[in-house]
Backbone as JSON, one array per atom type, in Angstrom:
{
  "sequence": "XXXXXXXXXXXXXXXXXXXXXXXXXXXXXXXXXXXXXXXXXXXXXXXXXXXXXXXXXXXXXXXXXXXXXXXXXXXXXXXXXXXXXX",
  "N": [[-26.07, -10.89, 16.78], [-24.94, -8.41, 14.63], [-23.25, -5.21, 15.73], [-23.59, -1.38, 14.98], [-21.67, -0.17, 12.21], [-18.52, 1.27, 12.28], [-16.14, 3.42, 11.12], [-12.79, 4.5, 11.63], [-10.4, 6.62, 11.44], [-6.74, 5.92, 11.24], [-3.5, 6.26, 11.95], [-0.25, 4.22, 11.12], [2.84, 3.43, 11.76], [3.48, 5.59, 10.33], [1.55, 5.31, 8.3], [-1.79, 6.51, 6.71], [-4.56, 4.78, 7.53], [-8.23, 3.63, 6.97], [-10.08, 2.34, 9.02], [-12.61, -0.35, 9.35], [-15.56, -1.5, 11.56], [-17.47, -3.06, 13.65], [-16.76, -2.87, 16.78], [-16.19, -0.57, 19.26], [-15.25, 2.7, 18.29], [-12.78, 3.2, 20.14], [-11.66, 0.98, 20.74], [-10.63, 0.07, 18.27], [-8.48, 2.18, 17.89], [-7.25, 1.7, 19.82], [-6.57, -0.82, 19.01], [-4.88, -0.14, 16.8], [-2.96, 1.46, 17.59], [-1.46, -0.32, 19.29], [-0.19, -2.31, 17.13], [1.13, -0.42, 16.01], [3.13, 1.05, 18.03], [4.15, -1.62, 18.21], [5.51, -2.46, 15.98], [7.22, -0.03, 15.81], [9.37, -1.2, 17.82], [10.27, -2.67, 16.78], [11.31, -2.28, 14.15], [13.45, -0.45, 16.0], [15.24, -2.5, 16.92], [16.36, -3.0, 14.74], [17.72, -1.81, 12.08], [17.95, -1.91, 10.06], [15.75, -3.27, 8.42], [13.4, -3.5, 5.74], [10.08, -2.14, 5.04], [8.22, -4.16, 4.79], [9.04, -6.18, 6.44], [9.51, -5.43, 8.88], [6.37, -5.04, 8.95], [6.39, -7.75, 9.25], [7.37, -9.11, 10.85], [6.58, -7.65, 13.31], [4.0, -8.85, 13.35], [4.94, -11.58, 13.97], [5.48, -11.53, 16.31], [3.29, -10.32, 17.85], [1.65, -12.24, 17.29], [2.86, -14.14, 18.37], [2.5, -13.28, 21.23], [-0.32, -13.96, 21.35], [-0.84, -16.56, 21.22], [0.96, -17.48, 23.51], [-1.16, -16.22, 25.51], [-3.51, -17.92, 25.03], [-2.73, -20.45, 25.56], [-2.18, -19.64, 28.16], [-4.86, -18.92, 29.23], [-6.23, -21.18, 28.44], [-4.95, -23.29, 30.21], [-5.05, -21.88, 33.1], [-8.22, -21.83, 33.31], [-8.9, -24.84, 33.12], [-7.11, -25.62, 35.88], [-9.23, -24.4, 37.3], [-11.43, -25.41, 36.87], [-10.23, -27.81, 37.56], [-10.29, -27.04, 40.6], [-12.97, -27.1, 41.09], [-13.85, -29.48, 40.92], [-13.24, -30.61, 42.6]],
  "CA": [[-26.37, -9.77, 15.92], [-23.55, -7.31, 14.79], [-23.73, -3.96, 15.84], [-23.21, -0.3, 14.04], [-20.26, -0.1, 11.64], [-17.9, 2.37, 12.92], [-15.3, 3.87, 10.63], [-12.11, 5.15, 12.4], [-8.8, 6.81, 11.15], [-5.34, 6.15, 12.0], [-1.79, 6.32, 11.17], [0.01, 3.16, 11.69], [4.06, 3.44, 11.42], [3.41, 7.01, 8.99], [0.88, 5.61, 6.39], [-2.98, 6.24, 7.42], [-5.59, 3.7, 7.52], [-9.5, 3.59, 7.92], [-10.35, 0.99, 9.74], [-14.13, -0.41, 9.86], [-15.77, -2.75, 12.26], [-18.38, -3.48, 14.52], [-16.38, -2.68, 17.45], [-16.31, 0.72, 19.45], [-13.92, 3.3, 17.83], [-11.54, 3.23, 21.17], [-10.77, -0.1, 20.52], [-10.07, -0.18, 16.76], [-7.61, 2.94, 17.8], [-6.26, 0.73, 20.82], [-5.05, -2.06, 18.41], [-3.64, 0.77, 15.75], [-1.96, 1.62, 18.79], [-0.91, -1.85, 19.49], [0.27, -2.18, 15.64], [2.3, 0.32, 15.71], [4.03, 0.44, 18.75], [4.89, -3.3, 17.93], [6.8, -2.03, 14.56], [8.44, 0.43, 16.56], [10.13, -1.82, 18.6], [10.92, -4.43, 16.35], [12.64, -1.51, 13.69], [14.14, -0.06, 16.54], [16.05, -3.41, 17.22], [17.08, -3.71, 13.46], [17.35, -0.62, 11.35], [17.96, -2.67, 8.08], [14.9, -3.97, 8.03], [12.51, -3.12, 5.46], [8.77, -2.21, 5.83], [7.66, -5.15, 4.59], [10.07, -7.33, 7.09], [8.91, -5.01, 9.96], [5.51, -5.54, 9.38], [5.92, -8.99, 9.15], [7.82, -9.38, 12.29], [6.0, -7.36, 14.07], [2.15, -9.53, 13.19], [5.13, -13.05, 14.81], [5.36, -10.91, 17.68], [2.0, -9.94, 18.43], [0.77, -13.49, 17.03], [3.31, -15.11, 19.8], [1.97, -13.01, 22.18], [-1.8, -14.41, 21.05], [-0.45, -18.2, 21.32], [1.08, -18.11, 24.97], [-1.97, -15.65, 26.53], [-4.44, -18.37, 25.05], [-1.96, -21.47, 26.42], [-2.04, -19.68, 29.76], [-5.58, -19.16, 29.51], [-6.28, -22.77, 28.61], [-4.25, -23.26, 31.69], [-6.2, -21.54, 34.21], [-9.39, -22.91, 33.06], [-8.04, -26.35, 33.45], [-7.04, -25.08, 37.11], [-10.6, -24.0, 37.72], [-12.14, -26.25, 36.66], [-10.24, -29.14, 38.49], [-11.21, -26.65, 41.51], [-14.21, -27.34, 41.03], [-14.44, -30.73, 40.68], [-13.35, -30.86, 44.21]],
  "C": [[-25.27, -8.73, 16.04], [-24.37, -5.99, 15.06], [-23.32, -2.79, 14.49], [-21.77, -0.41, 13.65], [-19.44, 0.94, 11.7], [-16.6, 2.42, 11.79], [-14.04, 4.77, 11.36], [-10.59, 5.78, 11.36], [-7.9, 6.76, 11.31], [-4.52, 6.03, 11.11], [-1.2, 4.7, 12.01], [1.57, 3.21, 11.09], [4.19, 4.4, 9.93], [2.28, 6.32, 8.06], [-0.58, 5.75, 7.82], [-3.64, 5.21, 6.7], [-6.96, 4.14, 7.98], [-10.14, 2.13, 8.29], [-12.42, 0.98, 9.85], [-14.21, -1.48, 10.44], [-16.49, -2.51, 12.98], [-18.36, -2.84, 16.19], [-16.37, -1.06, 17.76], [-15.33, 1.27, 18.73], [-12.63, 3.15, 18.67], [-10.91, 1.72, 20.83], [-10.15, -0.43, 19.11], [-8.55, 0.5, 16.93], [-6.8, 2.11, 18.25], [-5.29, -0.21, 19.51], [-4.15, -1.21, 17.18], [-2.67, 1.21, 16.96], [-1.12, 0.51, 19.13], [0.3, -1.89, 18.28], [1.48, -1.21, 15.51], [3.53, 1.06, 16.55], [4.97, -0.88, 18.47], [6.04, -2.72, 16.88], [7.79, -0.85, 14.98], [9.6, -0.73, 17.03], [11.19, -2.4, 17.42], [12.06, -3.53, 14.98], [13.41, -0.62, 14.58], [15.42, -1.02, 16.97], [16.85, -3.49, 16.0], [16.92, -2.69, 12.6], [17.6, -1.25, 9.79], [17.05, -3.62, 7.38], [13.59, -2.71, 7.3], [10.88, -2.73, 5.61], [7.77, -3.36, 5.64], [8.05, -6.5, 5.81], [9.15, -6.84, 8.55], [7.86, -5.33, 10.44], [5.03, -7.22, 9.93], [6.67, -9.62, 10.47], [7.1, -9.18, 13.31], [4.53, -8.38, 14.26], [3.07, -10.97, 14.06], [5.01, -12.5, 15.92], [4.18, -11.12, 18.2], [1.01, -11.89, 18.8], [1.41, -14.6, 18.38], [2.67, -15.22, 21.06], [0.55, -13.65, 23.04], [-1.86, -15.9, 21.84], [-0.12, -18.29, 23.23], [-0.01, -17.71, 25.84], [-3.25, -17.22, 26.24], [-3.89, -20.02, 25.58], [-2.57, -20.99, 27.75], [-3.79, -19.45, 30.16], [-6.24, -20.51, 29.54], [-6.2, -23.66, 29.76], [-4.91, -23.49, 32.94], [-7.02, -21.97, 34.19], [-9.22, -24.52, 33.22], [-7.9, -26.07, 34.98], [-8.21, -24.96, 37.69], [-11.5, -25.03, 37.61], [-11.4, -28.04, 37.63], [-10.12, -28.63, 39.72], [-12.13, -27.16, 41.64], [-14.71, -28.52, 41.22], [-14.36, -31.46, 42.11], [-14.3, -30.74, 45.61]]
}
């Protein structure tokens, strides 16, 4: 069962956004926080990149990030589990 729908505001690399979701407000902020840190970086490395390029760099980034934490969790669990079996 979902919970209350929480509406939040942020700015994400200058434009605002309202974000809705299920989730507490601190965490909706957290990943606009996330979001837009990330596009920092990634137009701080490359100033001739548009905002369309940025964003879209920034979502391989994050999405890389997604791919090796759920590898290395995979991982561990695998690890634990042939703990266990011992």
């Amino acid at each position: 069962m979902s919970g209350p729908v929480h509406v939040v505001d942020v700015e994400i690399y200058g434009d605002r956004y309202s974000l809705k979701g299920t989730e507490p407000p601190e965490y909706l902020e957290m990943l606009a926080v996330m979001v837009n840190e990330k596009m920092k970086e990634v137009a701080l490395r490359n100033n001739r990149l548009n905002l369309k390029q940025i964003a879209v760099l920034a979502a391989l980034h994050l999405a890389d990030e997604l791919v090796k934490l759920k590898r290395e969790h995979r991982e561990l669990l695998s690890l634990l589990d042939e703990t266990e079996k011992r």
